[in-house]
C-alpha positions as CSV (number, residue, x, y, z in Angstrom):
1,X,-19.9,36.4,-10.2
2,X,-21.7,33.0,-10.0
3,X,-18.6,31.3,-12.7
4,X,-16.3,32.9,-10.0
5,X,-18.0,31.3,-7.2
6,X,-18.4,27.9,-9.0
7,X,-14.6,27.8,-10.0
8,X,-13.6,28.3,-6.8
9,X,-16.0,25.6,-5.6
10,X,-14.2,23.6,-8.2
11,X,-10.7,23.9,-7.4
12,X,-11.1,23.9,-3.7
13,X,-12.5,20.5,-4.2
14,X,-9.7,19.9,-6.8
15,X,-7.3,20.8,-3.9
16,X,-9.0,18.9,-1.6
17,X,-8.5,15.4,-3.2
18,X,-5.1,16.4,-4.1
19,X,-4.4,16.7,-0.3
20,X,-6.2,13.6,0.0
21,X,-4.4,11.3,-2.3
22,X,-1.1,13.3,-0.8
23,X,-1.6,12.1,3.0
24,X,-2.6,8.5,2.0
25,X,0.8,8.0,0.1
26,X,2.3,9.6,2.7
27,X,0.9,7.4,5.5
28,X,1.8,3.8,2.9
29,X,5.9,5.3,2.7
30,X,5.7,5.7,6.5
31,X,3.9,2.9,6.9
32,X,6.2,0.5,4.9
33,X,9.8,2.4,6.3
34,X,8.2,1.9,9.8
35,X,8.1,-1.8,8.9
36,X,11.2,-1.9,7.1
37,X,12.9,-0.8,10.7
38,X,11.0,-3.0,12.9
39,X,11.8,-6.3,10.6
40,X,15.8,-5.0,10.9
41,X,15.5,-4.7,14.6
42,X,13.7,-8.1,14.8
43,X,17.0,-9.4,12.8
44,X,19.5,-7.7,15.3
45,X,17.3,-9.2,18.0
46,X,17.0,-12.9,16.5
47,X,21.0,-12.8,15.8
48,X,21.6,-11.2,19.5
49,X,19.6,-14.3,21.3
50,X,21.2,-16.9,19.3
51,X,24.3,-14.7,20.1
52,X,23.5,-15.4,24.2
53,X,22.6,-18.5,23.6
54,X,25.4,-20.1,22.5
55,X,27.6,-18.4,25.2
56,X,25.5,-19.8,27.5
57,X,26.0,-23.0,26.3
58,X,29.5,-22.7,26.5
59,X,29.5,-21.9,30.4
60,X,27.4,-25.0,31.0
């Protein structure tokens, strides 16, 4: 009954770091997508001022 008791011990701390290691490689994908979309959004903005810009030059 104890071996029972200390195996389950075992694997539920087994488990645990496995859920561990799981959510921190799930937060560095999100992480690095999240900044993969914000850098293409800073693009479309960049292009979409220089965009206004130089129709604005062309009224004045």
């Amino acid at each position: 009954m104890k071996q029972i008791r200390l195996l389950n011990l075992k694997s539920e701390k087994i488990m645990g770091w496995i859920v561990g290691i799981a959510l921190i490689v799930l937060v560095f994908f999100s992480s690095s997508i999240i900044e993969r979309h914000l850098k293409d959004i800073k693009k479309q903005n960049n292009e979409l001022i220089k965009l206004l810009k130089e129709k604005n030059s062309e009224k004045s």
